[in-house]
N, C-alpha and C positions, 0 to 999 in steps of 0.2 A: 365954431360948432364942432363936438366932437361925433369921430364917425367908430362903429362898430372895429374893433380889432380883431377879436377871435366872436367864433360864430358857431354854436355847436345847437344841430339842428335835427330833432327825433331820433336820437343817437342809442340803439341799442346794444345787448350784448349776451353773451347766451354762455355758461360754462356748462358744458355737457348734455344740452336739450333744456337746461333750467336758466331763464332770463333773469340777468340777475341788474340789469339797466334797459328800462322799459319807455324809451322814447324819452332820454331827457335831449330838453334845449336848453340854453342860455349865452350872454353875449358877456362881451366885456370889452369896453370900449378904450380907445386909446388914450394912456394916461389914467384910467383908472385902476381902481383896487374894491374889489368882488370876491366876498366869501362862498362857500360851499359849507356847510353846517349841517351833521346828522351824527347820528351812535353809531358805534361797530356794526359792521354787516348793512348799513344801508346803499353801499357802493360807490363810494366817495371814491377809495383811491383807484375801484377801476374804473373810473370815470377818468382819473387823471392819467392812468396809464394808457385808454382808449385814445387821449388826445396824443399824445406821448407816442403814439402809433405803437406800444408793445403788446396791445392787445388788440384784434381787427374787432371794427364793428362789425354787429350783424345788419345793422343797415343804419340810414342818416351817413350826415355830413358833419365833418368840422374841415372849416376856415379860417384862414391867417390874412384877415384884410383881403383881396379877391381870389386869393387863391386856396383852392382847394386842396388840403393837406389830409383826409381820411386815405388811409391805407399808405401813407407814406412810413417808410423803414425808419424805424428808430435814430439809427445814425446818420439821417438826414433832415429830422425835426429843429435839431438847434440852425442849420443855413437857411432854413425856412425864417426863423426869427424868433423862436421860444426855445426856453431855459426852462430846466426840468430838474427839481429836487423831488423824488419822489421820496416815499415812505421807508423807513431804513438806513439812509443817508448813503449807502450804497458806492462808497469812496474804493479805489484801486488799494486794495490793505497792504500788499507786498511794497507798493509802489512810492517814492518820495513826497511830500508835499508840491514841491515843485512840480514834480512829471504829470502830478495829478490836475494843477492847475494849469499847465498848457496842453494837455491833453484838452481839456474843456475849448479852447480855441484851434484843435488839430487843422477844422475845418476852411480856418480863414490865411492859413497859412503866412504867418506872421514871422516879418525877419526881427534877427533881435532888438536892435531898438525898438522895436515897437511891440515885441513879447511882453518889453522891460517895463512899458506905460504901463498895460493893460497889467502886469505882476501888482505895479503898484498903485492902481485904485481898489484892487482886494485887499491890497495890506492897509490902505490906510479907514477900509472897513475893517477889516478882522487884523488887527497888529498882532495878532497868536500867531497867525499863519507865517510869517516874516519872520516870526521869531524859531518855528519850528521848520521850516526849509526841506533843511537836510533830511529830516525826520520821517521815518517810515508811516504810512496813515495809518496803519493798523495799529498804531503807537500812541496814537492822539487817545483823548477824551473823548468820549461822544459827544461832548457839546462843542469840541474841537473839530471833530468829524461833520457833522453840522455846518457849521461853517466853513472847510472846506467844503463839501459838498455843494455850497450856496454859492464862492468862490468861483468854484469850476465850475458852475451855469452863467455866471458874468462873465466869464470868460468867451463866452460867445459871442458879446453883445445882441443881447436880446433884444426883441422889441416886447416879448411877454415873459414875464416869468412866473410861473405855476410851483406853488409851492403845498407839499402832500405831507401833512401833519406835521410840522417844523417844531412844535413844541412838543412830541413824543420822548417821555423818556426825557425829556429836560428839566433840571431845579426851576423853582418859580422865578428867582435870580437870573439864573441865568438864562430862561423864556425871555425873561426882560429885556435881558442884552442883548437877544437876538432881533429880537423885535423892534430896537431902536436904530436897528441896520434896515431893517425892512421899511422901518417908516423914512428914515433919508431917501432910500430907494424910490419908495412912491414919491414922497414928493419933489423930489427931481425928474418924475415925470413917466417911470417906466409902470406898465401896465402891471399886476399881479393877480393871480387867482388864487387866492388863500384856500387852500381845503384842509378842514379845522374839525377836531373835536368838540375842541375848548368852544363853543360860543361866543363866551365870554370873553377873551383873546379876539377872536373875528370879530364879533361886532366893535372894540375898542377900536379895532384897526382899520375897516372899510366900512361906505357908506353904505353899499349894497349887497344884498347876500341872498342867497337860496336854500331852500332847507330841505335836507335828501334825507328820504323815509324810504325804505323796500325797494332800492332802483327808479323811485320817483320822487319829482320835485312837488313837495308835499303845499309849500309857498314861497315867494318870493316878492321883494321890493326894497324898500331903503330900510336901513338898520332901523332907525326911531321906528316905523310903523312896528316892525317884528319885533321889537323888543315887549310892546305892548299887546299882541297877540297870545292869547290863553294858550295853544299849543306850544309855543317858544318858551314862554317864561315860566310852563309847567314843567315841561321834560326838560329843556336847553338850561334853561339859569337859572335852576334848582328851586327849593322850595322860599328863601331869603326871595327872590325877586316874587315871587307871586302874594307874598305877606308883606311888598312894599307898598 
């Protein structure tokens, strides 16, 4: 049976006097993969940054399995057990390929052989990376940055990895490629929290998902139910699904 892994419980958030995440919950169990699904401005990715500890809550909880991680410092989220791609891709630009992806495991302090493992089940997800090394990150491609960026959160070994619009700013093409790394991922077992524009992308990809309106969870449940929900398939998956 599986048991709850991340646990995020009446979790607000306030920029300036104005709440802008109004008591969301949601779990995500171990071994699973769970959407987050809304438009711009409904507070997706400061939901992901709240967990991500770069934003404090105004109040509620999140949880990593029993331990209590609300108000934990950024650079102590990934020894907790989550991997963080947030919105941006947010990669070290001055910095090598390389330095960026052992940076991502600064925290486990890893001698070299065992640097050299962990180097190479990135590259033999992302074989760009392997090939650009040497290469400054601010040099790459964005769908190259991308990837590093998702790289250096494995690099952690996570036990969750939260991912904050992945297909931003990516060709449908190469969405694709990225997304057949995410699905190896899950089904070898590691937990993901997709937070998605696309819908359409999320639900292809997870069984379960939640739909974020105004800082709240407008519905939630397994993909097949939402997909035949009149809210979902009005707004989310354009007018083609609603004339299906």
């Amino acid at each position: 049976m599986t048991h709850t892994l991340l646990s995020v419980q009446d979790v607000a958030y306030a920029y300036g006097g104005i709440e802008a995440l109004h008591g969301v919950s949601l779990t995500v169990a171990a071994g699973e993969a769970v959407g987050v699904v809304g438009p711009n401005g409904a507070g997706k990715t400061t939901l992901a940054k709240v967990i991500a500890g770069v934003l404090p809550a105004a109040r509620g909880r999140v949880a990593l399995g029993e331990r209590t991680i609300t108000g934990l410092r950024p650079h102590r989220v990934p020894a907790a057990g989550i991997g963080i791609v947030l919105e941006g891709r947010h990669v070290f630009a001055g910095q090598t390929v390389r330095t960026n992806l052992e940076m991502g495991a600064f925290w486990r302090r890893l001698r070299r052989p065992a640097m050299a493992e962990e180097l190479a089940k990135v590259f033999a997800l992302f074989p760009d990376l392997e090939r650009a090394l040497g290469k400054r990150a601010g040099d790459l491609s964005g769908g190259q940055q991308q990837m590093l960026a998702v790289g250096r959160a494995l690099m952690g070994a996570p036990r969750l990895l939260i991912l904050d619009e992945p297909s931003m700013g990516l060709s449908p093409k190469l969405a694709a490629r990225v997304y057949e790394v995410f699905t190896s991922l899950r089904d070898s077992g590691l937990a993901i929290l997709l937070i998605e524009q696309n819908a359409t992308l999320a639900f292809e990809f997870c069984e379960r998902a939640y739909v974020l309106q105004y800082g709240r969870i407008a519905m939630e449940g397994r993909v097949a139910e939402l997909r035949e929900a009149d809210l979902v398939r009005r707004i989310y998956l354009g007018k083609e699904a609603v004339a299906a």
